[in-house]
C-alpha positions as CSV (number, residue, x, y, z in Angstrom):
1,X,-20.5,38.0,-29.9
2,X,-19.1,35.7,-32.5
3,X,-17.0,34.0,-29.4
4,X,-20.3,32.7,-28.6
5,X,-22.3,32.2,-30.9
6,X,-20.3,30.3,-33.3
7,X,-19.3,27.3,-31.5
8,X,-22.8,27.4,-30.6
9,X,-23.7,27.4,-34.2
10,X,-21.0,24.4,-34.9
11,X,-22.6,22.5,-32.3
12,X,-25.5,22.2,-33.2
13,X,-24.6,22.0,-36.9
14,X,-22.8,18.8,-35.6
15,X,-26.1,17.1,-35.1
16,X,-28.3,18.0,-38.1
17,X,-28.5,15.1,-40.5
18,X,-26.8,15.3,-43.5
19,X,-29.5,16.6,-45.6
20,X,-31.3,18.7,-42.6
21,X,-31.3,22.2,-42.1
22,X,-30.4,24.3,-38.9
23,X,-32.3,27.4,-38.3
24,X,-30.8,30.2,-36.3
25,X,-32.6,33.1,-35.2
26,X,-30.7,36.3,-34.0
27,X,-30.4,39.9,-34.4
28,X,-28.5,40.8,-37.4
29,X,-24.8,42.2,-35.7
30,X,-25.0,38.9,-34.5
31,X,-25.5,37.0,-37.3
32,X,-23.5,38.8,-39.6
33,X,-20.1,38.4,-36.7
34,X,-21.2,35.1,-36.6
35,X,-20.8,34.5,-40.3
36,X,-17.2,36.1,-40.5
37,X,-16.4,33.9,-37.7
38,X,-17.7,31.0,-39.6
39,X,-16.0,32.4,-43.1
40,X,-12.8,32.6,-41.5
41,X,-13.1,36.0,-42.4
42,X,-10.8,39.0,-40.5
43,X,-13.3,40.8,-37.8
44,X,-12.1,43.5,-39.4
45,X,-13.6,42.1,-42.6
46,X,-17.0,41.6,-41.2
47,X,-18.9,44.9,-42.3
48,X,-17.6,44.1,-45.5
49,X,-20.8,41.5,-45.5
50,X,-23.5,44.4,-44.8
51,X,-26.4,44.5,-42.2
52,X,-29.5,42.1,-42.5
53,X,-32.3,43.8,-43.1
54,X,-35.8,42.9,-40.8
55,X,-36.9,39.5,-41.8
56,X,-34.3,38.6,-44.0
57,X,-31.6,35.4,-43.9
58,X,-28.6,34.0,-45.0
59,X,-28.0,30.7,-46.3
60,X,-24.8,28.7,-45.6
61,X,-23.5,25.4,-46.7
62,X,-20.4,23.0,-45.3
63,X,-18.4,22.4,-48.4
64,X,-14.8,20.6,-47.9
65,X,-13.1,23.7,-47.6
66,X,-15.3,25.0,-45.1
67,X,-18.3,26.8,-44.5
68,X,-19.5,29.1,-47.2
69,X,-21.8,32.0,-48.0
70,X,-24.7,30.6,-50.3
71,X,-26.8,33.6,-50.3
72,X,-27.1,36.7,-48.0
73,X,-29.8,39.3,-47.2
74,X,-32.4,37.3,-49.3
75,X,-36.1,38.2,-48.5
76,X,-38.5,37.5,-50.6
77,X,-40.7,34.0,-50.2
78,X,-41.8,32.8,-53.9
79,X,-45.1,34.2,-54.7
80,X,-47.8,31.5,-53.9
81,X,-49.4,29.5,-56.8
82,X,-53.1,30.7,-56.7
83,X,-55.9,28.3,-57.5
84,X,-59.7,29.0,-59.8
85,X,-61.1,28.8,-56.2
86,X,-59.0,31.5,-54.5
């Protein structure tokens, strides 16, 4: 999987603007390969990063070294700011 998916990944990385995001949407054996890949991790390494849980994301950032693992089964939105008229 992560044969495929990261140059896919690096791709399309290549064309977000500097201060844009890319979104990718998977299943979660497929992100997480995809991330070790990325990483420069060992496959054998890659459980070592755990499962994504349903509806959950990473978040990684291209540093000079390389990409790296910002945050990582986060799922929680901030709660909303609720107005008088709610």
């Amino acid at each position: 999987m992560a044969d495929r998916a990261a140059p896919l990944v690096l791709e399309h990385a290549a064309k977000v603007p500097e201060d844009g995001t890319l979104v990718v949407v998977s299943h979660g054996g497929t992100i997480r390969t995809t991330i070790g890949r990325l990483l420069g991790l060992a496959p054998h390494s890659w459980e070592s990063l755990g499962g994504l849980s349903n509806c959950c994301w990473s978040v990684l950032g291209e540093g000079a070294r390389g990409w790296r693992l910002l945050e990582h089964n986060a799922g929680t939105l901030p709660e909303p700011v609720l107005g008088d008229d709610d």
